[in-house]
BAFI-3210 file (N, C-alpha, C; in Angstrom, 3 decimals, decimal comma, padded with zeros to 6 digits):
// residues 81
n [1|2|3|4|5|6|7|8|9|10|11|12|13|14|15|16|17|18|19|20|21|22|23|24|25|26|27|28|29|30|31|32|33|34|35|36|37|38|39|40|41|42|43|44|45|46|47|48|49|50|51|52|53|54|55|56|57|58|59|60|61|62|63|64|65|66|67|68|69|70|71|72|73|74|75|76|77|78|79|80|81]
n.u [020,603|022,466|024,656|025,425|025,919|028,337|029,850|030,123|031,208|033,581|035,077|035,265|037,062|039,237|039,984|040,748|043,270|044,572|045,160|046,435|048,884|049,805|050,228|052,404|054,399|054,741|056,271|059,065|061,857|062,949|062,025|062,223|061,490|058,338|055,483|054,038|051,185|050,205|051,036|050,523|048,459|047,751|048,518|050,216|051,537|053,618|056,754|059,663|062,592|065,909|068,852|071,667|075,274|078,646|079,349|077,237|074,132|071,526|068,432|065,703|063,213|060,526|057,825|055,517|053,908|051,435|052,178|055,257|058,331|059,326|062,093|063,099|065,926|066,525|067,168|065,679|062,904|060,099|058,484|055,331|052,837]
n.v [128,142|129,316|129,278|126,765|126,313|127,738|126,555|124,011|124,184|125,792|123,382|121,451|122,946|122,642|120,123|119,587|121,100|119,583|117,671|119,104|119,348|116,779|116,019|117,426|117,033|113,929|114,731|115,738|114,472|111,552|112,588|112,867|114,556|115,238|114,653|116,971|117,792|116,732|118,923|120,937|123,244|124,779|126,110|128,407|129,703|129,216|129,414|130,031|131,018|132,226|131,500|132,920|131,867|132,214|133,233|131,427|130,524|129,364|127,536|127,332|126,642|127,745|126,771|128,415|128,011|127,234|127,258|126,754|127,079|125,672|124,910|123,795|122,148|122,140|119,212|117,926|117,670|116,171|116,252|117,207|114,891]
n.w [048,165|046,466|047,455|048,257|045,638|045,072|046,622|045,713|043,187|044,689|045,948|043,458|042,395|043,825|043,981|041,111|041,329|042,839|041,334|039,362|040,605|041,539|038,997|038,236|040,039|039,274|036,856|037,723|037,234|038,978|042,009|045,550|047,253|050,251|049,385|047,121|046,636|049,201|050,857|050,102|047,877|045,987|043,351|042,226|040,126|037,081|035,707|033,423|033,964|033,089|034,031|034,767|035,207|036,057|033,479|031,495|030,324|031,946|031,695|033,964|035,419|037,711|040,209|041,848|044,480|047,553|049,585|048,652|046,831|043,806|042,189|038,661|036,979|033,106|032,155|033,963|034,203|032,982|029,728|029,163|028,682]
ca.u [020,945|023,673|026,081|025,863|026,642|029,647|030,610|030,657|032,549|035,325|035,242|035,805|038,835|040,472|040,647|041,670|044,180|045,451|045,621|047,477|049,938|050,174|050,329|053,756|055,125|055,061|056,746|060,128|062,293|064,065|061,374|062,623|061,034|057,452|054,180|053,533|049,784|049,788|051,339|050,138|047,115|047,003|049,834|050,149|052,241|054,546|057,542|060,721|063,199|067,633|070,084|073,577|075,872|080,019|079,136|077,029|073,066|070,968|067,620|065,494|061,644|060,066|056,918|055,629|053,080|050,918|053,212|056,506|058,929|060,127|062,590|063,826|066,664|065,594|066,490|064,672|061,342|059,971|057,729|053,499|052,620]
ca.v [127,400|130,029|128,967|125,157|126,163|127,786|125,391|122,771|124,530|125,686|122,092|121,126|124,201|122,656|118,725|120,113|121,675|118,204|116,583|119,288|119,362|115,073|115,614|118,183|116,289|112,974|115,246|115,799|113,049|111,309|113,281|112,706|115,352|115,279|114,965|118,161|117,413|116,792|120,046|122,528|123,223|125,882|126,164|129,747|130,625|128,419|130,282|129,701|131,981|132,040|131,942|133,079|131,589|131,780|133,728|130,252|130,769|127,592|127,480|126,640|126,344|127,669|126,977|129,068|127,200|128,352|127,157|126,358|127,129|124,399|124,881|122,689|122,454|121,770|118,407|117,013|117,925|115,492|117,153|116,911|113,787]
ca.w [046,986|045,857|048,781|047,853|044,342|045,531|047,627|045,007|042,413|044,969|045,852|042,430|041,819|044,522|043,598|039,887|041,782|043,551|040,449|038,368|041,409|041,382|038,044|038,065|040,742|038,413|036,031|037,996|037,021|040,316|042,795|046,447|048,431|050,363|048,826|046,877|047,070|050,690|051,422|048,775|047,643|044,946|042,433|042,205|038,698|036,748|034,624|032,941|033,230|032,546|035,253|034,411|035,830|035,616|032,318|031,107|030,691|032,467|031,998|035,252|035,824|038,475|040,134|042,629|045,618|048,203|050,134|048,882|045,654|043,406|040,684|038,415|036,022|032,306|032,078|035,288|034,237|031,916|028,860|029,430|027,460]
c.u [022,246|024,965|026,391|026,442|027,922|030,384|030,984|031,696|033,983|035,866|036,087|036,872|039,725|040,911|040,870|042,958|044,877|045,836|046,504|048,752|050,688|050,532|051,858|054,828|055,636|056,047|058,190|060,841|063,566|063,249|061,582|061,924|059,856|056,361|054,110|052,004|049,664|049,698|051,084|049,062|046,901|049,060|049,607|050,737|053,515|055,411|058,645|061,549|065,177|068,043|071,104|074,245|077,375|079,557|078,201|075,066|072,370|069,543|066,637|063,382|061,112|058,634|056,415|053,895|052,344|051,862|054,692|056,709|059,699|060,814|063,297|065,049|065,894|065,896|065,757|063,436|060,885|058,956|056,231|053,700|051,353]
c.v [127,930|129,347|127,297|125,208|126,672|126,886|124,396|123,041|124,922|124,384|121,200|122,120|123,455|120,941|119,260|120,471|120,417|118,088|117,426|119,395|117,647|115,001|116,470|117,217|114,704|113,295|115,368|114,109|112,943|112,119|112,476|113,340|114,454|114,845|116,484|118,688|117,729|118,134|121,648|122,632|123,573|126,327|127,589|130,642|129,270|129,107|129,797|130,979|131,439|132,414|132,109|133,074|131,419|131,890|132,361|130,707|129,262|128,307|127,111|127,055|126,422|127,707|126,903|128,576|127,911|128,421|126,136|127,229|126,064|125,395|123,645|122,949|121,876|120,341|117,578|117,252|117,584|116,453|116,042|115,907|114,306]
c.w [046,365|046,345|048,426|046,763|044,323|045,665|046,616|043,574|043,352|045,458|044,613|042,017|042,526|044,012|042,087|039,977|042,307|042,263|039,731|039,451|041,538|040,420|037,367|039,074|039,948|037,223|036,572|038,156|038,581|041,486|044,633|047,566|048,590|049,254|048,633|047,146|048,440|051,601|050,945|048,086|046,303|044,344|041,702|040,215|038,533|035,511|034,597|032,814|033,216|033,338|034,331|035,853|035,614|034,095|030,884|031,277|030,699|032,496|033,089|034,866|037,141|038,719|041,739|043,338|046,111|049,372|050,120|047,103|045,123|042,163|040,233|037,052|034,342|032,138|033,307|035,222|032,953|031,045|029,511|028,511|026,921]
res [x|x|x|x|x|x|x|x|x|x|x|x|x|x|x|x|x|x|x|x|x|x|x|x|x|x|x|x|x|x|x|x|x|x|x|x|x|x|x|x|x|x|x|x|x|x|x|x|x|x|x|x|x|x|x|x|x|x|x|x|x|x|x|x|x|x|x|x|x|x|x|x|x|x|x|x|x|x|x|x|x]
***
């Protein structure tokens, strides 16, 4: 009985996990690549940190996959509604 109850919560971690990944991917405005979904499972850490660049600081957004890295600049990533 333990092992089914497992089973159905990591079941349910992982479609939570589709949808907040369908649901970042809807978030990059102009999105071109792959399916994030299709190819990634588990959305590991999502942070903001400041590039300098040519003495100029750019904000960027990265968010770190199980398998892949996206960043984005700040405006291409629409705000959560």
């Amino acid at each position: 009985m333990k092992q089914a109850a497992l089973f159905v919560n990591e079941m349910q971690r992982l479609e939570e996990m589709k949808r907040l990944v369908t649901e970042l991917q809807s978030r990059v405005d102009g999105w071109q690549g792959p399916s994030l979904a299709e190819n990634n499972s588990l959305l590991l850490m999502e942070e903001t940190f400041i590039k300098i660049s040519h003495e100029r600081a750019q904000q960027r957004t990265f968010f770190l996959f199980d398998r892949a890295l996206l960043y984005c600049k700040k405006g291409l990533l629409k705000v959560r509604e």
